[in-house]
FITI-684776 format. One line per 5 residues: number of its first residue (from 1); for each residue x, y, z of N, C-alpha, C. Coordinates in steps of 0.001 Angstrom, whole numbers, plus 500000, padded with zeros to 6 digits. Example, Ala and Ser with C-alpha at 12.3 -4.5 7.8 and 13.67 -1.06 7.14 Angstrom:
REM residues 2
1> 513190/494310/507800/512300/495500/507800/513200/496700/507800 ~ 512850/497750/507080/513670/498940/507140/512900/500030/507870
This chain:
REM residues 376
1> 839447/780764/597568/839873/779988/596421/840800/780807/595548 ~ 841818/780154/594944/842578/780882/594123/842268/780419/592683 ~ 841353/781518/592324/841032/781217/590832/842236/781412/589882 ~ 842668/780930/588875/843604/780915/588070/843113/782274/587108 ~ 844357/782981/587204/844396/784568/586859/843676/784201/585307
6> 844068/783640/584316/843460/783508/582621/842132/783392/583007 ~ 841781/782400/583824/840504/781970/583605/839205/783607/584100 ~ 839821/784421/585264/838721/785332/585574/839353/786134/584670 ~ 840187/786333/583644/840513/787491/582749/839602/787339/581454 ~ 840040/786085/580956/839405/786039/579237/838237/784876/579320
11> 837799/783914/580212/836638/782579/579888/835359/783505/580922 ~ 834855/784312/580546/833793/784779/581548/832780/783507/582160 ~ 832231/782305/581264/831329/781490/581328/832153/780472/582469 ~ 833543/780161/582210/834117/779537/583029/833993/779983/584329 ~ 834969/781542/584412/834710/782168/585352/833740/782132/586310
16> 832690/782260/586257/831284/782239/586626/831246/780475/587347 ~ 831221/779863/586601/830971/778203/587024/832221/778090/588329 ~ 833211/778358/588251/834449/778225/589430/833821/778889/590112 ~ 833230/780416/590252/832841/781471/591466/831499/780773/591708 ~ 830657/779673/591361/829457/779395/591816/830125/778271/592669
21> 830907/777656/591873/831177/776146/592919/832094/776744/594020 ~ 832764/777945/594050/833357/778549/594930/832267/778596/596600 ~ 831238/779097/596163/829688/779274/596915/829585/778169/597847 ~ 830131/776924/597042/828940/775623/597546/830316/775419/599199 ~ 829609/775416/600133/830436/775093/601355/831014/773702/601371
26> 832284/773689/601642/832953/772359/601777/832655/771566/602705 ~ 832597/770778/603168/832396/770111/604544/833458/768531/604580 ~ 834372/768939/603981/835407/767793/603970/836549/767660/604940 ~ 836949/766881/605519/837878/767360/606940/838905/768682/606594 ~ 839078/769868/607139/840126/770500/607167/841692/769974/607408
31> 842341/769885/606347/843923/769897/606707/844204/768425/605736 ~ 843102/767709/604813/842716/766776/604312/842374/766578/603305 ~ 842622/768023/602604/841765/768362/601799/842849/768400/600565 ~ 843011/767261/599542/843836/767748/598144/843379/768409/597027 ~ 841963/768362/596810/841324/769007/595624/840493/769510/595879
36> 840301/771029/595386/839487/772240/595616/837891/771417/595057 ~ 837242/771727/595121/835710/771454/594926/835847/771894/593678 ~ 835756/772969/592895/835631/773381/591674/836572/772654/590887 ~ 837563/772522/590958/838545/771311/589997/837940/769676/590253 ~ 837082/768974/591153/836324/767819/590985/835122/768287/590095
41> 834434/769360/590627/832943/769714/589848/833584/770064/588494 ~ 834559/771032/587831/834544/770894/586227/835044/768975/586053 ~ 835777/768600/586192/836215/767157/586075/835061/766576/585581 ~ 834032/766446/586715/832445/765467/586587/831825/766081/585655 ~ 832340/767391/585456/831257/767845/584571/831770/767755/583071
46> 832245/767888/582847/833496/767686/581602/833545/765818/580881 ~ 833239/764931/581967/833093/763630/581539/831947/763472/581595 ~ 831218/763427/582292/829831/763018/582218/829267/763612/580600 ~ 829559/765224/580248/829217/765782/579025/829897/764739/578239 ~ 830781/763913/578207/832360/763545/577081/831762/761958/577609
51> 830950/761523/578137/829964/759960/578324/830225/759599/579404 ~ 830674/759476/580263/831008/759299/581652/829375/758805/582490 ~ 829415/757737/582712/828303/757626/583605/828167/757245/585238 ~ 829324/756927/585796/830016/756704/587276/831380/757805/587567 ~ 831622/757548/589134/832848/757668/589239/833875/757179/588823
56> 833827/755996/588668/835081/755337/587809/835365/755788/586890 ~ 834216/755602/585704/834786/756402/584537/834720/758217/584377 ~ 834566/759030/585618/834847/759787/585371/836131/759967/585884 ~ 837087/759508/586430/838491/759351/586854/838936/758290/585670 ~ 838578/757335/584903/839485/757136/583821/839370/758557/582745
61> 838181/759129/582423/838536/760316/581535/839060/761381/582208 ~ 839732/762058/583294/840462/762828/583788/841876/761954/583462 ~ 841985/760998/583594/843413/761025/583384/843651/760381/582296 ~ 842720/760359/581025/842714/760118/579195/842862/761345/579153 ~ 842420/762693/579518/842553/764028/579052/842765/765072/579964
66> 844015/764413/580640/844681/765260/581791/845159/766377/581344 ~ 846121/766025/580502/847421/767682/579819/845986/768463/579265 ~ 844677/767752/578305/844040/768995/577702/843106/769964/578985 ~ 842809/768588/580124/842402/769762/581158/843231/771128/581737 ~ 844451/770459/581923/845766/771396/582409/845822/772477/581274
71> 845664/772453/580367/845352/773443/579496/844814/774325/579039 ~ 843795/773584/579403/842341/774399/579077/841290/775075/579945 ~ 841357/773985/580833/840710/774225/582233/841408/774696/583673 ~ 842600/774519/583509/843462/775250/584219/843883/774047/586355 ~ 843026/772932/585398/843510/771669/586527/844576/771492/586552
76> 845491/772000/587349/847006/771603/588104/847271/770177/588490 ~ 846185/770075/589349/846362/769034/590628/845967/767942/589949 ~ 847076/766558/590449/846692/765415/589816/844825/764552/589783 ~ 844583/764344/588910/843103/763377/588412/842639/762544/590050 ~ 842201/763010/590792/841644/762589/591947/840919/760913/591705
81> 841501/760123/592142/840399/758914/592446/838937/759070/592306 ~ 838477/757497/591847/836668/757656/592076/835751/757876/593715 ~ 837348/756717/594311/836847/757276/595838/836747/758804/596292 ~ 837898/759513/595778/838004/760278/595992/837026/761744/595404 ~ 836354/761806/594513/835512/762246/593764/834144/761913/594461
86> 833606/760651/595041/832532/759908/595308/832223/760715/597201 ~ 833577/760981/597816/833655/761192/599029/833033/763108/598791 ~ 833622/763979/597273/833651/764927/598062/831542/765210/597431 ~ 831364/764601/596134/830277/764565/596192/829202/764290/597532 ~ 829214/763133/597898/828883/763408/599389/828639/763800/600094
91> 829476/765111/600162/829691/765852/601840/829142/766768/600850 ~ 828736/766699/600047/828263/768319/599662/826799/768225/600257 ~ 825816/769793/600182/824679/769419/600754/823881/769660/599760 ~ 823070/768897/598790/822134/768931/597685/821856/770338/597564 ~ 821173/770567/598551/820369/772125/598140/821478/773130/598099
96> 823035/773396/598803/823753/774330/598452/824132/774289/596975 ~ 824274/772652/596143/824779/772114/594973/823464/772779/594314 ~ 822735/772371/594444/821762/772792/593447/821528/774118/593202 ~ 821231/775101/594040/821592/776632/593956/822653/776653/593110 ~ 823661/776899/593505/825152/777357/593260/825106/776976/591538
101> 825030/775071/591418/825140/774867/589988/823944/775762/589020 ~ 822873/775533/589721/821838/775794/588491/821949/777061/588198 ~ 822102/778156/589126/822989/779438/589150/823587/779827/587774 ~ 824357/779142/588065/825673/779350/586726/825053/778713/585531 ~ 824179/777587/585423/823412/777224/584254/822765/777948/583824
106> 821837/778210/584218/820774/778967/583869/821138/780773/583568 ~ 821966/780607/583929/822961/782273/583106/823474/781981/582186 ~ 823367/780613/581480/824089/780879/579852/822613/780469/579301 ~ 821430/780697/579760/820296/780603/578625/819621/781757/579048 ~ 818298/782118/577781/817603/783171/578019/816644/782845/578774
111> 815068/783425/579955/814623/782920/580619/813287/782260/579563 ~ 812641/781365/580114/811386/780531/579271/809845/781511/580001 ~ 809101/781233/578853/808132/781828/579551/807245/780506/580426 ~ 807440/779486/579645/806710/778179/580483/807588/777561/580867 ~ 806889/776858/582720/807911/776060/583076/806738/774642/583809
116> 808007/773823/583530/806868/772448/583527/807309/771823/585284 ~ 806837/770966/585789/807007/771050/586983/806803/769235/587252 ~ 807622/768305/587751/807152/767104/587600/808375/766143/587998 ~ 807939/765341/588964/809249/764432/589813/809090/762873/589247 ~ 810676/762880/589905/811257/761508/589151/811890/760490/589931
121> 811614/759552/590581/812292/758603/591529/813269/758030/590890 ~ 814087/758073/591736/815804/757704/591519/815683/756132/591762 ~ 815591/755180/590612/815397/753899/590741/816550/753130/590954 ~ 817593/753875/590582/818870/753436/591107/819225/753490/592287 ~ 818895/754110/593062/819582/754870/594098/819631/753292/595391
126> 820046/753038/595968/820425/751599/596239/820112/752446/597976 ~ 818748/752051/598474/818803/752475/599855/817012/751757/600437 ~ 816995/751728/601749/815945/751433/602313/814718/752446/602084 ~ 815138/753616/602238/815198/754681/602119/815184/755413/600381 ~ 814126/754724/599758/813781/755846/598481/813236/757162/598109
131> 813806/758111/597433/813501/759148/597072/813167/759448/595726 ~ 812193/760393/595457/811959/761552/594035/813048/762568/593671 ~ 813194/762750/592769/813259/764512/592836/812274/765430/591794 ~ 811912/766393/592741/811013/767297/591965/811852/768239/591123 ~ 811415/768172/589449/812725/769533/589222/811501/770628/588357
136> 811939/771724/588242/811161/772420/587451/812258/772482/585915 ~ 811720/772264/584620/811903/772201/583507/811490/773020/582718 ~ 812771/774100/581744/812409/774894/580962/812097/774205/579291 ~ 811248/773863/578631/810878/773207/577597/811796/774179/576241 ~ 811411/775449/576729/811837/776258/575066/813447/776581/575339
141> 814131/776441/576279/815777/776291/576894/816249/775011/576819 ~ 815433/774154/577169/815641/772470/577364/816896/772613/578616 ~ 816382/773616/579598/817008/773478/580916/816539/772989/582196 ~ 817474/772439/583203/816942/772685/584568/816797/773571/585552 ~ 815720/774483/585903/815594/775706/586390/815523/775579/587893
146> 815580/774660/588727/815190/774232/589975/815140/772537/590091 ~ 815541/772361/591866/815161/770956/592053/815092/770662/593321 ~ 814323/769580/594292/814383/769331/595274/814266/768279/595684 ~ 814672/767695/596642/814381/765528/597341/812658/765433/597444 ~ 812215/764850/596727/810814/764347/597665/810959/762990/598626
151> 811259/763549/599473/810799/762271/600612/810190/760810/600587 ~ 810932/759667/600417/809900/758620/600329/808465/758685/601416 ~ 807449/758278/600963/806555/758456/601905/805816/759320/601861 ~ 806162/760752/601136/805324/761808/601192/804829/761727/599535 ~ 804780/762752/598783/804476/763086/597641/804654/765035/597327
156> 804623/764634/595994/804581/766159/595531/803892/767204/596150 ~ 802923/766765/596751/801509/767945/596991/802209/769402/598083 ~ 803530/768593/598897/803781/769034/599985/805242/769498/599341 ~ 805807/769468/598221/806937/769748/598043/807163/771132/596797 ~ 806201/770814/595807/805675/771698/595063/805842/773562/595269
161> 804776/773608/596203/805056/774711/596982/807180/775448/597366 ~ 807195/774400/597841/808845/774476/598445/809547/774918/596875 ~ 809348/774280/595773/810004/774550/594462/809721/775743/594058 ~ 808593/775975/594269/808029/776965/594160/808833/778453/594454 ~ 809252/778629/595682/809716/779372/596566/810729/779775/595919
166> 811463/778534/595052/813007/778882/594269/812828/779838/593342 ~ 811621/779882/592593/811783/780354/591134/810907/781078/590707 ~ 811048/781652/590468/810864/783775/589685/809418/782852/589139 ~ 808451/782998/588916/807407/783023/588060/806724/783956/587803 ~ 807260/785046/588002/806011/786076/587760/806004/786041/586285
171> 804709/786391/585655/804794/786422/584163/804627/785206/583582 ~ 805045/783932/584682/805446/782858/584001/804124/782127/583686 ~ 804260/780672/582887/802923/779974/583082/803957/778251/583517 ~ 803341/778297/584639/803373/776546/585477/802479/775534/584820 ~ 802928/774146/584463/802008/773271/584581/802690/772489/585156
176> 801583/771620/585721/801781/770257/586532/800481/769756/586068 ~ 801067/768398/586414/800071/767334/586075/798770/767301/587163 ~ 798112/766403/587342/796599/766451/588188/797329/766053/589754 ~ 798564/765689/590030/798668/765737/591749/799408/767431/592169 ~ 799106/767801/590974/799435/769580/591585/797872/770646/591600
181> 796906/769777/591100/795151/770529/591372/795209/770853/592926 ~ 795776/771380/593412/795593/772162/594974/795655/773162/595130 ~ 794566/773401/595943/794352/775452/595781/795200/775800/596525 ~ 796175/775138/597179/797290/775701/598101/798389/776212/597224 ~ 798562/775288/596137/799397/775235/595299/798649/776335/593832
186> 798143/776443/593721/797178/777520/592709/797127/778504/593240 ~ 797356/778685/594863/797239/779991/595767/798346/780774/595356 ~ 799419/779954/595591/800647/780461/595927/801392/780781/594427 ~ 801270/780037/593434/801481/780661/591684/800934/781816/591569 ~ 799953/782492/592291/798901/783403/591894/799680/784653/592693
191> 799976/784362/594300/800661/785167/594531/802298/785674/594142 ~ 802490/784685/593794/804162/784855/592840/803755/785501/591393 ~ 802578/785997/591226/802082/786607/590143/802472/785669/588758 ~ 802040/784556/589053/802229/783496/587828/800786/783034/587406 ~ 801159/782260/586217/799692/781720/585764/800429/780195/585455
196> 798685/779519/585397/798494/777905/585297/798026/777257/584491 ~ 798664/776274/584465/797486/775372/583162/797876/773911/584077 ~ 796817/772883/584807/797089/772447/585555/796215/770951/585127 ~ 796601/769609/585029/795415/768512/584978/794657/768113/586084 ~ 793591/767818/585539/792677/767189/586418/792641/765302/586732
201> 792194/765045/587673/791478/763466/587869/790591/763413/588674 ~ 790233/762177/588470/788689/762282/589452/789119/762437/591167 ~ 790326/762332/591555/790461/762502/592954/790048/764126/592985 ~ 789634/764605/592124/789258/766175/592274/787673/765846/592762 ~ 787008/765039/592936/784964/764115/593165/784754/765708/592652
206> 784165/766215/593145/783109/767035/592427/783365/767880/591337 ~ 784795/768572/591905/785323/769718/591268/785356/768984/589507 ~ 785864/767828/589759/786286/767134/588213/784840/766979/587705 ~ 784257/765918/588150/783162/765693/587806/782228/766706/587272 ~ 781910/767567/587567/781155/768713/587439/782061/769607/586110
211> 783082/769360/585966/784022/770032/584476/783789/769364/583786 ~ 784128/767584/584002/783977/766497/583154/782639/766828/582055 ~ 781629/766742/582837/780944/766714/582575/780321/767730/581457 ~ 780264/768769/581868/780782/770478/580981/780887/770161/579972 ~ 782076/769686/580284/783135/769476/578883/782867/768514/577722
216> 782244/767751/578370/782052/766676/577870/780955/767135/576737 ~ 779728/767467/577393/778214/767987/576714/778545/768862/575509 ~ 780230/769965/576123/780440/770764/574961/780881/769909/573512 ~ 782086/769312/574144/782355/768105/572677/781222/767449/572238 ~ 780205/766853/573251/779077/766204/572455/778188/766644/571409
221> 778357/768092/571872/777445/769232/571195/775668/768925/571789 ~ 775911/768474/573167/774709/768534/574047/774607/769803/574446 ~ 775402/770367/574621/775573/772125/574881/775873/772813/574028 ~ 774484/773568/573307/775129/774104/571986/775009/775954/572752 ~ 775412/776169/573270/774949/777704/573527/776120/778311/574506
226> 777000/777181/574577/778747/777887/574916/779069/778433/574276 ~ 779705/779721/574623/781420/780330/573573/782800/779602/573878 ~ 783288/778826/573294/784017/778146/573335/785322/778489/571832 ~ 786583/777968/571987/787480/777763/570840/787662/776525/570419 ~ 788121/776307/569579/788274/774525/569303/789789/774839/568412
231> 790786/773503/568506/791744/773292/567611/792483/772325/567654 ~ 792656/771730/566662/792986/770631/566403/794487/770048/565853 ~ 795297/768868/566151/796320/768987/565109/796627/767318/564734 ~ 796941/767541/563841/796860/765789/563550/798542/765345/563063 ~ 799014/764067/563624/800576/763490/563341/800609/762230/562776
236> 801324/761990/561659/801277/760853/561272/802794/760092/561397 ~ 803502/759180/561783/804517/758559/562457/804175/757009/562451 ~ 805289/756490/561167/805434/754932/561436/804146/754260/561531 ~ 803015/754773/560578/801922/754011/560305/800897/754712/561153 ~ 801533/755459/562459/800320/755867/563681/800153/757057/563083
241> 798767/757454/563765/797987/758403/563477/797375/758937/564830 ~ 798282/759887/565052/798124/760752/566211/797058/761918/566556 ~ 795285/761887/566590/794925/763446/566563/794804/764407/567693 ~ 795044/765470/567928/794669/765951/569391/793945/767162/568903 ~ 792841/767143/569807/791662/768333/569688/791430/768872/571038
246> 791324/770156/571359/791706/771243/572310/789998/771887/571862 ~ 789294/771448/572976/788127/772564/573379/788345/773693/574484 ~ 788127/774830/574970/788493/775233/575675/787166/776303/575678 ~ 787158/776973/577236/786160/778073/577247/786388/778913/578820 ~ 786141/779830/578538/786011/780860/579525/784376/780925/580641
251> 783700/780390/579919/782267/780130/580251/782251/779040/581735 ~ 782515/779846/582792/782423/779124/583842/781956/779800/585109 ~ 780841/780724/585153/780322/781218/586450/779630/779944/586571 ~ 779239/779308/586270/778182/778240/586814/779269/777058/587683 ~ 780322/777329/587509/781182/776330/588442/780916/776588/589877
256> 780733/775933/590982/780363/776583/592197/781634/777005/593077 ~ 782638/775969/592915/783862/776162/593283/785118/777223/592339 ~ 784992/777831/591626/785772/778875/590726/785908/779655/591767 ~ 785198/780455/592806/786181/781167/593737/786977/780484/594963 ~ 787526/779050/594648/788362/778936/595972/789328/778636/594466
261> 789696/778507/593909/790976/778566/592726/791311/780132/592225 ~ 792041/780294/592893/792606/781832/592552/793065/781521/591471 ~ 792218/782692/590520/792908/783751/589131/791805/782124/588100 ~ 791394/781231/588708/790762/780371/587691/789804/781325/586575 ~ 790501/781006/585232/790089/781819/584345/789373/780569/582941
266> 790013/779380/583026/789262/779152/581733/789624/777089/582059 ~ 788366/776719/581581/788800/775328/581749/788677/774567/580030 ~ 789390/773190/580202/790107/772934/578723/789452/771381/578914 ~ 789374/770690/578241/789786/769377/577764/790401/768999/575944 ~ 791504/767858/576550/792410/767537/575238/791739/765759/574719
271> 790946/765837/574016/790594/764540/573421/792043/763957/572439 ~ 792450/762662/572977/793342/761553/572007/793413/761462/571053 ~ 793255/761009/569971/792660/759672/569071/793957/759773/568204 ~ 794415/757999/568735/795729/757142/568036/794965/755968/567278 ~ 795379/756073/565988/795133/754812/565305/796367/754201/564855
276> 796379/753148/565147/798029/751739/565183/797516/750288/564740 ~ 798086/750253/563557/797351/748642/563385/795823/748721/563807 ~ 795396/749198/562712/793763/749212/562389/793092/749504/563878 ~ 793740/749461/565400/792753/749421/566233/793095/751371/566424 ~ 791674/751750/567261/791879/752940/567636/791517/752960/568709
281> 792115/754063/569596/791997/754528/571279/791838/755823/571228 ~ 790831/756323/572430/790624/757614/572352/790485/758033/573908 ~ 790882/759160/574155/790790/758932/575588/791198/761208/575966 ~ 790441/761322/576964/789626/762608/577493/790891/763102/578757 ~ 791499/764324/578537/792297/765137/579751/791821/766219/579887
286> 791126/766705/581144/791044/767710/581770/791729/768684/582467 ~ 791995/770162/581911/792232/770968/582389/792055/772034/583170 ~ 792218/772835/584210/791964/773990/584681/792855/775373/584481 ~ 792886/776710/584292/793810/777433/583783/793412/778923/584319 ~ 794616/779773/584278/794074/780970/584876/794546/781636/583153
291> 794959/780795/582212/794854/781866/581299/793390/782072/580626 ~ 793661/782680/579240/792684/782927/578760/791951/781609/577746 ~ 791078/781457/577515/790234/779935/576644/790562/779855/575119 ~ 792025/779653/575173/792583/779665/573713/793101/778426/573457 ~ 792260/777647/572705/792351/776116/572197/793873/775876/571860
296> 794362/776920/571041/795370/776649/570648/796778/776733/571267 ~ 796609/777668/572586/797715/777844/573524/797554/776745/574453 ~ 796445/776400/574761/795676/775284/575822/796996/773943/575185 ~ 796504/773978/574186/796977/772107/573578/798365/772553/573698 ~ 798917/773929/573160/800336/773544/572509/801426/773962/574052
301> 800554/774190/574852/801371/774257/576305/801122/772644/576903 ~ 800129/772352/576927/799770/771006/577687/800691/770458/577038 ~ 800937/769886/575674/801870/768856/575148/802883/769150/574767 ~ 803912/770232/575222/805091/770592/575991/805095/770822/577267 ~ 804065/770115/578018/804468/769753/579310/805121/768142/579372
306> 805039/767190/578624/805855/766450/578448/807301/766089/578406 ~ 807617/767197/577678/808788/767472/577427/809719/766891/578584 ~ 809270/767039/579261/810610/767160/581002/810467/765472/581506 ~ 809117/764752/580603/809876/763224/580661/810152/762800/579379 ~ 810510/763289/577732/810586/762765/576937/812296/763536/576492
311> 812379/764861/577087/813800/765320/577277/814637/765548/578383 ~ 813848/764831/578980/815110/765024/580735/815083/763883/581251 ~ 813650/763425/581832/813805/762087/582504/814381/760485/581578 ~ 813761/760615/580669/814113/759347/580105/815638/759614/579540 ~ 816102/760830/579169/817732/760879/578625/818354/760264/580027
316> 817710/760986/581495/818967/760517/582621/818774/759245/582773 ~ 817503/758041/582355/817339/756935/582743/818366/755967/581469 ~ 818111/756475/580453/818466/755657/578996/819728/756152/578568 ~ 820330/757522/578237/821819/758105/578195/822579/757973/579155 ~ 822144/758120/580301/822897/758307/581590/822842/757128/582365
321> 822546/756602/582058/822012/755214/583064/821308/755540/584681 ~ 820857/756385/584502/820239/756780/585982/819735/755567/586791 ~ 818627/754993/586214/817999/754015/587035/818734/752914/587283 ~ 819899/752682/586924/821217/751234/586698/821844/751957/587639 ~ 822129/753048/588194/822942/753423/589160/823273/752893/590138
326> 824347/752333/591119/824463/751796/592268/825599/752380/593096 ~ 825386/753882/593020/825486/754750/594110/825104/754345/595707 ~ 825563/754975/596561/825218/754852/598019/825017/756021/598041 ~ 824315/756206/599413/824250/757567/600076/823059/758678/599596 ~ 822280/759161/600418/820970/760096/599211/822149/761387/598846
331> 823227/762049/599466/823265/763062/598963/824109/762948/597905 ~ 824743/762018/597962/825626/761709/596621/824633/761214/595235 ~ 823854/760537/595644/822782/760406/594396/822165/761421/594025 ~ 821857/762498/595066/821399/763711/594214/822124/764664/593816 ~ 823565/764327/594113/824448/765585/593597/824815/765045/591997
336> 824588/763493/591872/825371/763063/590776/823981/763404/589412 ~ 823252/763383/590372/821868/763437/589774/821213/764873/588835 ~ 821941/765589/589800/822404/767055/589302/822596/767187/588351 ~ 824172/766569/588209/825120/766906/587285/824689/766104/585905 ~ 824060/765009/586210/823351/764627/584698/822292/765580/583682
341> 821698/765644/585015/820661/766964/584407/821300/768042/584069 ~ 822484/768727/584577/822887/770054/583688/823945/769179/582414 ~ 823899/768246/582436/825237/768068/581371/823554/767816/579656 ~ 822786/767201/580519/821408/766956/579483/821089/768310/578923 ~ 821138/769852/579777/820804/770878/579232/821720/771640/578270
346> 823155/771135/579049/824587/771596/578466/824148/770974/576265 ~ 823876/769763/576685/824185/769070/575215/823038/769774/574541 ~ 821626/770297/574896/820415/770663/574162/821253/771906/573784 ~ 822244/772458/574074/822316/773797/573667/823469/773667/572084 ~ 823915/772300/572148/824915/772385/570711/824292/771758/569679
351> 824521/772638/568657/823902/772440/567464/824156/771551/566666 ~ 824238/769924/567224/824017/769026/566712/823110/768026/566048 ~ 822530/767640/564615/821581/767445/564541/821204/765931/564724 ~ 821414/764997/566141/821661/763920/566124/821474/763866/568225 ~ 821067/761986/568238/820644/762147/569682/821544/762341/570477
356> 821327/762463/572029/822083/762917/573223/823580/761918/573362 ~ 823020/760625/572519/824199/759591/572993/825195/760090/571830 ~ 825098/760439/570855/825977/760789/569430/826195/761539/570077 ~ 825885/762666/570909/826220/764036/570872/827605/763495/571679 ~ 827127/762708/572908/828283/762757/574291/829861/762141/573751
361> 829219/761507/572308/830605/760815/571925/830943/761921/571241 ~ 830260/761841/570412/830986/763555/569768/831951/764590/570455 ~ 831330/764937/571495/832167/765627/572412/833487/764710/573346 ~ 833362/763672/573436/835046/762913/573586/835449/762632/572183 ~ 835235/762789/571205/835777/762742/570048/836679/764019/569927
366> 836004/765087/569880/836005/766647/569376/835801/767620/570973 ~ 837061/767612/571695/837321/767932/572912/837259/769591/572647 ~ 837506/770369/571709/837473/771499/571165/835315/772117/571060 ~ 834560/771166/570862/833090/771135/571452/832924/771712/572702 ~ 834013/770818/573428/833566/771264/574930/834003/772008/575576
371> 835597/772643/575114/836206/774114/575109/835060/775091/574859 ~ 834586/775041/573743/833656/775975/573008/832377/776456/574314 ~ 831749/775271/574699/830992/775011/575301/831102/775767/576725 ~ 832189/775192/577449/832502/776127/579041/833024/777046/579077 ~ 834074/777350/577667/834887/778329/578010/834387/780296/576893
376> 833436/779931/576187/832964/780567/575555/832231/782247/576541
């Protein structure tokens, strides 16, 4: 590739993003070829950030802000078609795209110590043939740190692991929700020298049951002779009244199963209670954890495990139109799928105090944002 001499001299961040998409292997006919891969990938990436939610309109904003790309970004070559954009997405192969991009993402943030773990079916995706994707989510970055296809037909239990494989955890702390309670999957965090905070359900029969229960006697105060922590926090919002209370304890030789869960160090439950229009609901989540029985790390990790559907999934379904999508092809849906998700982490990083959709206009408003942004 012939990187444009300014850009590897003075845009280091740029730099970097061209030498990653440089990485990703072409597979487009030889001798056929008019536009380098890295001049389509900044393009998509540059509109989609600036509102772009298809190919179409990311080829009408390449050629609304052609001369400032030629300028700035150092695009020569004329604004490629949607066909043409749609074809080279395509031929790319998800997992080289996903390396290569997240690569270069995840080098303009610092690393998180928690990472949340939790898949999302592509409701758009227009095929016989439906898929997930599993991504791992940095909550205190508001990045995407990893991602992979789950297979229609299969589930997480078998893919998990595979994500796994991508990403550094040592030090780290994982959660997943209750279809990640597998000691295969608790095995293998443990040997990546990571720790867990993981939910439970009753498809756990005994293992749950037998915590449930625990746990339960402890909140009842049927068990008064635990060492336990307790903590609580209460939200008030538009009339609702949000409380969450975090029991937690280390007190678990009497579990019979604690030695097939490697590093299992402390089990939790998070009691509800929403009051909305005079009625109230209350309702019991079980945890398992290899950290230590601290009520207050327990709750305030569990409910930033959310995060990755209240700041990632629902922005790509509701900002991005993810689930309205009518894409063809799985690898083009997950490359485009990609690029929503880093443009979602791109926008968490500008200091705007206003939502993702203000932000994206903002940035086709104020094209000097998004200079700032890649070329910084």
């Amino acid at each position: 590739m012939n990187m444009p001499l300014t850009v590897s001299q003075e845009n280091g961040t740029y730099a970097r993003l061209i030498e990653c998409a440089d990485q990703i292997t072409d597979y487009r006919v030889y001798g056929k070829i008019d536009y380098e891969l890295w001049q389509i990938i900044v393009i998509g990436i540059c509109a989609i950030l600036a509102g772009a939610n298809n190919f179409v309109e990311i080829e009408q904003y390449g050629k609304e802000r052609k001369r400032w790309l030629k300028q700035y970004f150092f695009i020569e070559c004329p604004i490629p078609t949607h066909d043409t954009i749609n074809r080279a997405f395509a031929r790319m192969r998800p997992k080289d795209f996903n390396v290569c991009m997240l690569k270069w993402l995840n080098s303009l943030v610092p690393q998180s110590k928690v990472i949340h773990l939790d898949a999302k079916i592509l409701e758009g995706y227009r095929s016989k043939d439906p898929f997930a994707i599993l991504r791992a989510w940095a909550d205190a970055t508001k990045s995407v740190l990893a991602q992979i296809k789950v297979p229609y037909g299969t589930n997480e239990i078998t893919a998990i692991p595979m994500l796994l494989d991508e990403l550094d955890v040592r030090d780290k702390i994982i959660t997943i929700d209750a279809i990640g309670a597998q000691k295969k999957i608790v095995q293998k965090i443990a040997e990546k020298s990571g720790d867990y905070l993981i939910a439970l359900k009753a498809n756990q029969h005994a293992f749950y049951n037998d915590i449930k229960l625990f746990l339960d006697s402890v909140v009842d105060r049927q068990l008064t002779d635990v060492v336990y922590t307790n903590y609580e926090t209460i939200d008030h919002d538009h009339g609702r009244i949000e409380k969450r209370c975090c029991w937690s304890t280390e007190d678990i030789d009497w579990l019979e199963q604690k030695t097939q869960w490697n590093k299992l160090k402390s089990i939790s439950v998070i009691e509800t209670t929403i009051v909305k229009n005079g009625e109230k609901t209350t309702n019991r989540r079980y945890f398992i954890s290899s950290l230590n029985g601290s009520a207050l790390l327990i709750l305030e990790i569990a409910r930033s495990h959310w995060s990755i559907e209240n700041q990632l999934h629902w922005h790509l379904d509701v900002t991005f139109g993810e689930d309205k999508s009518k894409v063809r092809g799985a690898f083009v849906a997950q490359n485009l799928s990609l690029l929503r998700a880093i443009a979602v982490s791109l926008l968490g990083l500008l200091p705007l105090k206003t939502g993702f959709s203000r932000k994206r206009q903002t940035v086709n408003r104020r094209p000097s944002l998004l200079k700032k942004m890649l070329l910084s």
